[in-house]
C-alpha positions as CSV (number, residue, x, y, z in Angstrom):
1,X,96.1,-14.5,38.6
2,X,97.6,-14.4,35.3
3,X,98.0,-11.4,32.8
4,X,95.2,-11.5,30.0
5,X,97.4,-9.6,27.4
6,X,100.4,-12.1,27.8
7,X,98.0,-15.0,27.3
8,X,96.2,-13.6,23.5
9,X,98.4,-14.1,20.3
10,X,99.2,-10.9,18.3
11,X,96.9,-12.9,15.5
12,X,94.0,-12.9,17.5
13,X,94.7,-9.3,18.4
14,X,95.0,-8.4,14.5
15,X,92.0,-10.8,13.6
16,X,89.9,-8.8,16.2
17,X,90.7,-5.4,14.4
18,X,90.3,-6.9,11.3
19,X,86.5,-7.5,12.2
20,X,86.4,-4.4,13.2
21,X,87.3,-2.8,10.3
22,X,84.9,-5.5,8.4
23,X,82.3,-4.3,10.3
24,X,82.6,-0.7,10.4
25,X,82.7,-0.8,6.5
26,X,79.6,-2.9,6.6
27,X,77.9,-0.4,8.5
28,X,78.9,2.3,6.4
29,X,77.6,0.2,3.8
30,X,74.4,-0.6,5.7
31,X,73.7,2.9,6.6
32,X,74.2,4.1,2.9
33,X,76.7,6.9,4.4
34,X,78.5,8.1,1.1
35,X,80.4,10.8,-0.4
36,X,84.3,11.5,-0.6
37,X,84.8,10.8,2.8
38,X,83.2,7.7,3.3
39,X,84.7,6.1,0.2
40,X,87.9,6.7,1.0
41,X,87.6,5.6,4.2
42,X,86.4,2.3,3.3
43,X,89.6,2.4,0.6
44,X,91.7,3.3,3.4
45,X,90.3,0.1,5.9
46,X,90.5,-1.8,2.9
47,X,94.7,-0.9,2.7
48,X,95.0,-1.6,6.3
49,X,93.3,-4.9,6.5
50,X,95.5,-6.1,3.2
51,X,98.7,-4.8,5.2
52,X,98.0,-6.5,8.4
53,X,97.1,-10.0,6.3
54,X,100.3,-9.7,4.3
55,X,102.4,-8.7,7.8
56,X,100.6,-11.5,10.1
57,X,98.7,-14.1,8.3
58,X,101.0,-14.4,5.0
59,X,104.4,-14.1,7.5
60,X,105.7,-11.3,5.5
61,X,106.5,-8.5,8.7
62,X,109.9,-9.6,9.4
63,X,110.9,-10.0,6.0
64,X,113.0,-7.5,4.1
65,X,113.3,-6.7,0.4
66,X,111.4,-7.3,-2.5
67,X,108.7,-9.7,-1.2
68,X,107.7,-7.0,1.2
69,X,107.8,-4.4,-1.6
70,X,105.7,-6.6,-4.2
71,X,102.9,-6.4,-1.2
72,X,103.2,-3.1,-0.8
73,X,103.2,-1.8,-4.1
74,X,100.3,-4.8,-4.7
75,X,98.1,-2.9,-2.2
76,X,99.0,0.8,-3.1
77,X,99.0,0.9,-6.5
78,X,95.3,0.0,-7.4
79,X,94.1,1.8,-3.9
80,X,96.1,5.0,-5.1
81,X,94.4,4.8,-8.6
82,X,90.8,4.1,-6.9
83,X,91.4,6.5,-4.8
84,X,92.0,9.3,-7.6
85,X,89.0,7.9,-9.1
86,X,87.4,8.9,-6.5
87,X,89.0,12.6,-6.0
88,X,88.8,13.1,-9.8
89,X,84.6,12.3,-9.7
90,X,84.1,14.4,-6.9
């Protein structure tokens, strides 16, 4: 019998946490679970699933230099600011 894990793509494996994420935030949403916490959390699944579509789904994980950085700084930048939005109304 075959192994299952050398037969699933990493895509599918990212895909599958990227759903999670999407649904764990809807829940949050669903649940009306706020505060500080919660909203940075969703910021914070937000950040992840951008990094994992730039490094898997755009090609970007094995490249080096500025097209990485532009990504990067794309994601972090408005997150960071959102996030001491958040901080500063709390």
């Amino acid at each position: 019998m075959p192994d299952l894990s050398s037969r699933i793509r990493p895509c599918t494996v990212v895909y599958l946490v990227l759903m999670a994420l999407t649904l764990t935030t809807f829940l949050i949403g669903q649940y009306r679970i706020g505060g500080l916490a919660a909203s940075l959390l969703v910021l914070g699944f937000a950040l992840i699933k951008g990094q994992l579509i730039g490094d898997y789904f755009m090609g970007l994980k094995g490249i080096r230099g500025m097209w990485r950085w532009v990504v990067l700084i794309w994601l972090f930048l408005p997150g960071g600011l959102i996030a001491t939005a958040f901080y500063l109304s709390a």
